[in-house]
N, C-alpha and C positions, 0 to 999 in steps of 0.2 A: 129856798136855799139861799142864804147870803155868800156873800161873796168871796168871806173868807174861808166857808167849806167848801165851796166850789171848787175854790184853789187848792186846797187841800185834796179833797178829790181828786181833780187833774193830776196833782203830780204825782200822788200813790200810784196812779193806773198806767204811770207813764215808767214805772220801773219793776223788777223783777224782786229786786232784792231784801224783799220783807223788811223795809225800816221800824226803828225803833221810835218814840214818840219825840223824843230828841233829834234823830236824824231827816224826821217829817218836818220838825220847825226849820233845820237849815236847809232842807230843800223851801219850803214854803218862803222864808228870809227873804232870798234873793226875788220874788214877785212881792211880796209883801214884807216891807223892811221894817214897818211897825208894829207886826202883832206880835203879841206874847206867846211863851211858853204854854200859860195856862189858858190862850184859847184854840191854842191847838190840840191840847189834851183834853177839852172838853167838846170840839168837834170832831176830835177821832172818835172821841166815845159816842157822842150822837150818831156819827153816821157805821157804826159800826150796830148799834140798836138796831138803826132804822134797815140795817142789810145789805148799806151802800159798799162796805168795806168786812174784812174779816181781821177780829183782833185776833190772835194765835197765842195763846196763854203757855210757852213750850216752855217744857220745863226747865228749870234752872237757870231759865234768861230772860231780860226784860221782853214784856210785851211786844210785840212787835205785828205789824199793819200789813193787810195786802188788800191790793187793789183789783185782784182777781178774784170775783164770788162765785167762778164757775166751779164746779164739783170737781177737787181734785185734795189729794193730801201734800205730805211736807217733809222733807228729809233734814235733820239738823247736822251740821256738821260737830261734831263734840269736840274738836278744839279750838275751833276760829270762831262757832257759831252761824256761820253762814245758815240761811238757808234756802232750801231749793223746792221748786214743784214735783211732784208726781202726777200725772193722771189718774185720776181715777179709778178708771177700765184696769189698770194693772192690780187692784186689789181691789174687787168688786166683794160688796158686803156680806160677811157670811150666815150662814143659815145659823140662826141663833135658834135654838130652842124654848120654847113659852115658859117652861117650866124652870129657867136660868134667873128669868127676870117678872116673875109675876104681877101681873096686872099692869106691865107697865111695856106699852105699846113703843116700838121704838122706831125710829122715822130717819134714821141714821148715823153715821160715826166720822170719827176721824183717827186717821192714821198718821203716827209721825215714826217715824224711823230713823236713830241717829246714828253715825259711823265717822269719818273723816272724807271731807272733800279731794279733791285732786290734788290740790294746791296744799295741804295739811301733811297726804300722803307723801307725797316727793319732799316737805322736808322732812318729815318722821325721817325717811329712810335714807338724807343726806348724812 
């Protein structure tokens, strides 16, 4: 691992908030004031390959990085775009039937769920 995915690494895992490939470069910046944009987009992309990271393809908004690859889903907020964690456990995988998806064994999913944050909510209703 070099060193500039290391860093990369680190600082994903050191935040909650699902960055975007642009907001990994200005966290990564301030440790590494010389690397490019495009090698940061190309070691998210390796370590997101290799399982290090999770890229989140949500819809309607840039790619965005999490540093947590433990089993859990994703709430989007649909005005600000925030997003947030869910566990798992609260939306355990459901009983698909064989004959839904023939011959095609399936080994898991992901859930995103989007609605308005807290902070979204209270000004909606200012």
């Amino acid at each position: 691992m070099t060193r500039q995915r290391k860093v990369i690494l680190e600082e994903l895992k050191k935040v909650k908030s699902h960055p975007t490939a642009d907001q990994v470069y200005e966290m990564v910046r301030k440790r590494l004031p010389r690397i490019s944009l495009a090698t940061v987009y190309r070691n998210l992309e390796t370590l997101s390959t290799a399982g290090e990271v999770l890229k989140l393809e949500i819809s309607g908004t840039q790619r965005r990085y999490d540093g947590d690859t433990s089993d859990h889903h994703h709430a989007r907020c649909a005005m600000c775009g925030a997003v947030m964690d869910i566990p798992a456990d609260l939306f355990p995988m459901p009983e698909i039937p064989e004959d839904v998806v023939e011959g095609f064994d399936i080994s898991g999913y992901r859930l995103e769920l989007t609605g308005l944050c807290r902070e979204c909510r209270a000004a909606k209703a200012a």
